[in-house]
C-alpha positions in Angstrom: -72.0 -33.0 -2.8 -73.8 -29.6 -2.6 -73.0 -26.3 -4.1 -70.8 -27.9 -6.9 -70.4 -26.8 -10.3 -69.2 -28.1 -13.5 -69.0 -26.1 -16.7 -67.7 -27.9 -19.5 -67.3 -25.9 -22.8 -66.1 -27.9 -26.0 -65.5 -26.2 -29.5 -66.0 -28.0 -32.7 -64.4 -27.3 -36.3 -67.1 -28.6 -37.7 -71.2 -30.7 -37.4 -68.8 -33.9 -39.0 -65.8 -33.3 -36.3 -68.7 -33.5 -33.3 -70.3 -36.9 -35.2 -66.9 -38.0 -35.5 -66.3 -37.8 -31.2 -69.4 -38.2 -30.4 -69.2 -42.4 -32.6 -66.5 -43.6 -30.7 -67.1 -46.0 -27.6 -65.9 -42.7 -25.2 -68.1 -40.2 -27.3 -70.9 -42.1 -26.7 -70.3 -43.0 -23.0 -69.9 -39.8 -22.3 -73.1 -39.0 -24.1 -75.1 -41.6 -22.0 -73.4 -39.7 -19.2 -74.5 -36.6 -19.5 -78.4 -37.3 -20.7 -79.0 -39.6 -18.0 -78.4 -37.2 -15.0 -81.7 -35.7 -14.0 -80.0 -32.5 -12.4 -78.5 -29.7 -14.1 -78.4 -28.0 -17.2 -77.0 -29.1 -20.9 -76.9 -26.9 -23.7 -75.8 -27.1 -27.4 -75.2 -23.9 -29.5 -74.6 -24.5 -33.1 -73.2 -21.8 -35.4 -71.1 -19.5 -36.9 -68.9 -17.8 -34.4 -67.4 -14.1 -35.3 -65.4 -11.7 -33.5 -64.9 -8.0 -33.5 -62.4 -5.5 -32.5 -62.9 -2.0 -32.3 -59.8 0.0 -32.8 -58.5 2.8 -30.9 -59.3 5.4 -33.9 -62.3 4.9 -34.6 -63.6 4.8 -30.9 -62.1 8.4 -30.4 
């Protein structure tokens, strides 16, 4: 297959919620899964996650 991409994004309450998945027999075959492909990219971010708003009065 050519010009395919996959993007995967997976959000985590919690480092002990990822260790939790990541134990069981389908955590762990997907693991093997995804390090043992030599094409592509993986990434991990790790941390705190904050949103802003701006509102409307104090933009003006």
């Amino acid at each position: 297959m050519k010009d395919v991409q996959l993007i995967i994004e997976t959000y985590y309450e919690s480092e002990e919620a990822i260790q939790q998945a990541l134990s069981t027999p389908e955590g762990k075959e997907i693991a093997r899964l995804l390090t043992s492909k030599n094409k592509g990219h993986l990434g991990v971010f790790l941390g705190k996650e904050y949103t802003f708003t701006a509102h409307r009065d104090l933009i003006e």
